[in-house]
N, C-alpha and C positions, 0 to 999 in steps of 0.2 A: 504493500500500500504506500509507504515511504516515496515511491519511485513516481507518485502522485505528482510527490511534491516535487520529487530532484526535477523532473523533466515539462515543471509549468513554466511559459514565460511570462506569466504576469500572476501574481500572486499578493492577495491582500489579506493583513496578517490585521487580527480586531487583539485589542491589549485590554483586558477588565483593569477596573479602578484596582481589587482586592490583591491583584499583580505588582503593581505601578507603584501604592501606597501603602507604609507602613500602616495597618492598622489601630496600631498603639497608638503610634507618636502624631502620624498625622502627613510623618513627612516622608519624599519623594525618597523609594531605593534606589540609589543611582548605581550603585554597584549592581543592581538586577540589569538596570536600565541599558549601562553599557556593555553589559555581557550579549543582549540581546542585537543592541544597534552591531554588536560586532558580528550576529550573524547573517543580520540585514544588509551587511559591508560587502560578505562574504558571496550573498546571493546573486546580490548585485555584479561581483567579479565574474562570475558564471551567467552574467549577461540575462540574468531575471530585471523584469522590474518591478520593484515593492516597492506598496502603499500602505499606509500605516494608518486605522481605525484605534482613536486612541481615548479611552474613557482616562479620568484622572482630575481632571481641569474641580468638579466642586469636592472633591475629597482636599485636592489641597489649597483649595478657596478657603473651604469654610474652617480651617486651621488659622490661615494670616487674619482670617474676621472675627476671631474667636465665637464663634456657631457653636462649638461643641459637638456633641455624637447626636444629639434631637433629631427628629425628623423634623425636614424644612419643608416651608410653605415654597408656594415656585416663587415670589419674587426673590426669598431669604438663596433658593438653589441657584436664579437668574445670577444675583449677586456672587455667591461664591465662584461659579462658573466664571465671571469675568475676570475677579482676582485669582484666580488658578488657572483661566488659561494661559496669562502672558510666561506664567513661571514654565508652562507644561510644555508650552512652545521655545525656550531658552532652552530648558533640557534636552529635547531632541536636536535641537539644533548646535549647542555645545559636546555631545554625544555623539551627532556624526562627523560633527568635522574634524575629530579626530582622524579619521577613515579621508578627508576631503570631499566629503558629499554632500551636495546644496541640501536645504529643507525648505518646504514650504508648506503652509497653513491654509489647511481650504475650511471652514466654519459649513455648516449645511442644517438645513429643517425637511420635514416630511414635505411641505410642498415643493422643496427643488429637486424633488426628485420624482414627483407626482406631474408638476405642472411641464407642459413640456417645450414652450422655449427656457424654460429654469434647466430642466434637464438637459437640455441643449449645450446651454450657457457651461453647463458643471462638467459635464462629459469632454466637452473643447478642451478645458483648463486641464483638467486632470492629464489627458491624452497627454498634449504639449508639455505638463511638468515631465513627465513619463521620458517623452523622447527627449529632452531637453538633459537629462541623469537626474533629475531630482526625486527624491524622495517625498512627497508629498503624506502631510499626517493632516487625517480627517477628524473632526469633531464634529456631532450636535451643536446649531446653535441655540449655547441653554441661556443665552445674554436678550434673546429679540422673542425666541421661540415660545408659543401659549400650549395650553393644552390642547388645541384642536388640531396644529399642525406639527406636534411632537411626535421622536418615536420612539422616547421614554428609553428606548434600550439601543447601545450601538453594536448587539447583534443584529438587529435586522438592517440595521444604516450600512453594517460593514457588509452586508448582501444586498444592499441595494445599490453599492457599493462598485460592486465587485460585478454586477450585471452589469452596470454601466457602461465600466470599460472594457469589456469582454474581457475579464479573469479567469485564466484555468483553476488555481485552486484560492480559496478561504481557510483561512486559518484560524478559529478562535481557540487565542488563551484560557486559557480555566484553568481555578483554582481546584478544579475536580478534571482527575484523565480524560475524563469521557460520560458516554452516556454507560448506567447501570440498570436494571433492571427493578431495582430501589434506590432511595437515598443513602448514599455509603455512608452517609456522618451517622445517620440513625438504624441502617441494619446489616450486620455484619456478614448476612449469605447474600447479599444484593451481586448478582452477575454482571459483571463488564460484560457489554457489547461491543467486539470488534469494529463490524460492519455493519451498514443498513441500503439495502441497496432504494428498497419503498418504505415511504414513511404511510405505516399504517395505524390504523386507532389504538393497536399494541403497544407501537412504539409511543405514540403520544402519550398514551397515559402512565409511560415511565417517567416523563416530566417532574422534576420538583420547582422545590422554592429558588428565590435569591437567596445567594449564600450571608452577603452584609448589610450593612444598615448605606456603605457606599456606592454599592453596588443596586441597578436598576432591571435586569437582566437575569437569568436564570435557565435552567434546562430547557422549560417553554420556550424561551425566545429564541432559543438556539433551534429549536428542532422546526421553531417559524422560519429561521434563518436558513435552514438546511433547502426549504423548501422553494425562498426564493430563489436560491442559489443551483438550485438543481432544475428548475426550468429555464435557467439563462446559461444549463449548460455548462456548471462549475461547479468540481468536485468541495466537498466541504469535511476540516479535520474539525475534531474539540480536543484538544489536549493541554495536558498538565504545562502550565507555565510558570511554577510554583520556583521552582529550581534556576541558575543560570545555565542558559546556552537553550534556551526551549527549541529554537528553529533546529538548531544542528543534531539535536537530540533523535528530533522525531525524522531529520532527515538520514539521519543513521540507523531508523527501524525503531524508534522511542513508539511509547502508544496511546494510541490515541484510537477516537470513535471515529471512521469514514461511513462519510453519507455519501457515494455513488452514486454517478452519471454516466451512459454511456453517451452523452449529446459532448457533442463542442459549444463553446461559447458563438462559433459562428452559424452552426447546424440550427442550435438553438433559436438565434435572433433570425435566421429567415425562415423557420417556420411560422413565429411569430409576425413576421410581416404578409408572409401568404395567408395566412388564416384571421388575426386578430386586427388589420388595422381599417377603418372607414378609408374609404380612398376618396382625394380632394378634388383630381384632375387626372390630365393625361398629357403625355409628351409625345408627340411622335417626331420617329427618326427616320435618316433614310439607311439605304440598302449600305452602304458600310458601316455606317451603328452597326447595322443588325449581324454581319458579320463579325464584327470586334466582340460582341456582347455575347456571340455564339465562342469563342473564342474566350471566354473570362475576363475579360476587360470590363470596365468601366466606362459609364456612358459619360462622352464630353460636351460642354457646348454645339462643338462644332459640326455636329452629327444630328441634333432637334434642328428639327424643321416645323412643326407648330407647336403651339403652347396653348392649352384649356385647361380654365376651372380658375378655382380660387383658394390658393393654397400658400401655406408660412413655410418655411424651412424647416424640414423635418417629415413633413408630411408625407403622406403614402399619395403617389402617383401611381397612376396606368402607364404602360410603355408603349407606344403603337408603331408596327411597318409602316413602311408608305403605301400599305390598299389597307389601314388603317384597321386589322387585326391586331389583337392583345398579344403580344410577344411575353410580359409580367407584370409585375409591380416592385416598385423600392421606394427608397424615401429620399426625397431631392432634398439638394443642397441649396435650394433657393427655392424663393417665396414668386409667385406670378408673374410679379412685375419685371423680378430683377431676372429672371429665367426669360421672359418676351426681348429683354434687353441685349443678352447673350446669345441667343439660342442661333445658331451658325454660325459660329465669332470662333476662335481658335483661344484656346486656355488663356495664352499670354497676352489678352486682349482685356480682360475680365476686370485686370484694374485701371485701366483706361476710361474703358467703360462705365463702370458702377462707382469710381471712386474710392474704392478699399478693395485689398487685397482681399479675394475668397477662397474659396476650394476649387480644384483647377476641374475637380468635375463636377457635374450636374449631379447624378447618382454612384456615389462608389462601390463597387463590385461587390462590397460585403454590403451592403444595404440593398443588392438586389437579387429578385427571387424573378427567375424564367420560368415562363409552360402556364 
């Protein structure tokens, strides 16, 4: 199962609060900390890119505000989250640059990742941190976010996560190896679960609680997690990250609980597009489109020859020959207007034309589904 992880190139690692923070004290393990960035250093060398789902920010908020261990109302949590993120963001970022690797801080709520120029917007960023070598660490934002558009836990953020940018595996830390068959703290013949290939009402109802009072998260959220992540086609571990070196552990055969996928992250996102999306419009091309697109290529500019409907960037188009048959669907890179603008124009024309640099094509090969 290990060989999940050795052979994913994109891989996004969720770190729980109960990991990160002393429980006692209040304060940040940095010895855990940098044992960990040192595997994230390593991964990176082996030409992975990690992104980093990182809870922490009001564990060690509510320490510098003196909050105490209470349970907080959201604005008391709002609060702590701001003063704990700037420290939480220092750490990581004084942590890899040991190694010489950029960090950067993307903040996020349930609707950016629901609403879909917000997803748009998030998914761009990330990408580009990605090819650019930076390590990008995600958080909740618990500073803006209410309870309508919270996702209370950043297991499902770090699979919402990890769909986004087409991630082969999810990694969630725990302070528990994996999934059991009981609560291990309370029964002592409670069975490890290796593997799960289908999450069934079985598996559910081995669920337990949150393990702390810093902690927002729990077996439930995880096995919600497993499930987003496994229709977007990305395999998902839970293990032990209690100890230093967790990545290298479990990349050496350590154990942990796999939720199994035979889908890809790409297989996944165009089935999703063939079956689930409203479609806005339609593009048609001519006769060497249709050749390139037969061919795996991506549809350019300069291959549309008309443009209908009324659609944003992002949106699910029709693809039409020229005797103006359905060839497929994807989802363009441009909105109506700026697509009418382009459409016969050669790539390198694009910002001439529209005044900003865009995507040199219309629809990209992974956003489109033939037949």
């Amino acid at each position: 199962m290990s060989q999940r992880l050795t052979d994913a190139k994109r891989v996004v690692i969720k770190i729980g609060s109960s990991l990160l923070v002393d429980q006692q004290s209040g304060d940040l393990r940095r010895d855990w900390l940098d044992a960990l960035m040192d595997d994230v250093a390593s991964c990176r060398q082996g030409k992975q890119d990690i992104l980093l789902v990182s809870s922490g920010a009001i564990a060690l908020g509510r320490r510098s505000l003196g909050l105490g261990a209470r349970m907080l109302r959201l604005e008391d949590s709002q609060a702590a989250a701001a003063a704990g993120q700037i420290r939480l963001a220092h750490a990581y970022q004084e942590s890899l640059a040991r190694h010489g690797v950029p960090v950067a801080q993307i903040l996020l709520t349930g609707d950016d990742t629901e609403r879909r120029r917000r997803y748009l917007n998030a998914r761009n960023t990330l990408t580009a941190l990605l090819a650019h070598g930076s390590v990008p660490v995600v958080n909740e934002n618990d500073t803006v976010a209410t309870e309508e558009i919270r996702f209370g836990d950043n297991d499902r953020l770090a699979a919402r996560v990890a769909a986004m940018i087409g991630a082969d595996c999810l990694v969630l830390l725990s302070d528990i190896g994996g999934l059991h068959s009981a609560d291990p703290r309370l029964h002592d013949n409670a069975e490890f679960i290796a593997e799960v290939a289908e999450i069934t009402p079985e598996i559910e109802a081995m669920a337990g609680a949150t393990g702390s009072h810093d902690g927002s998260g729990g077996m439930v959220t995880k096995i919600q997690a497993a499930r987003i992540a496994g229709q977007a086609g990305c395999s998902m571990v839970i293990a032990d990250g209690t100890a230093a070196h967790p990545i290298a552990r479990l990349r050496d055969g350590g154990r942990g609980t796999w939720f199994t996928t035979a889908a890809t992250p790409t297989s996944a996102r165009k089935r999703w597009i063939a079956a689930s999306l409203h479609v806005r419009g339609s593009l048609s091309v001519d006769a060497g489109a249709v050749k390139a697109l037969g061919q795996g290529r991506s549809l350019l500019p300069a291959g549309v020859t008309a443009v209908e409907g009324d659609f944003q960037r992002g949106d699910a188009v029709v693809v039409r020959g020229p005797d103006g048959s359905a060839l497929g669907r994807g989802l363009t890179a441009y909105s109506t207007a700026d697509a009418q603008r382009i459409k016969g124009h050669r790539s390198d024309r694009i910002q001439a034309i529209l005044g900003y640099l865009g995507r040199e094509e219309m629809i990209h090969r992974d956003d489109l589904v033939l037949g």
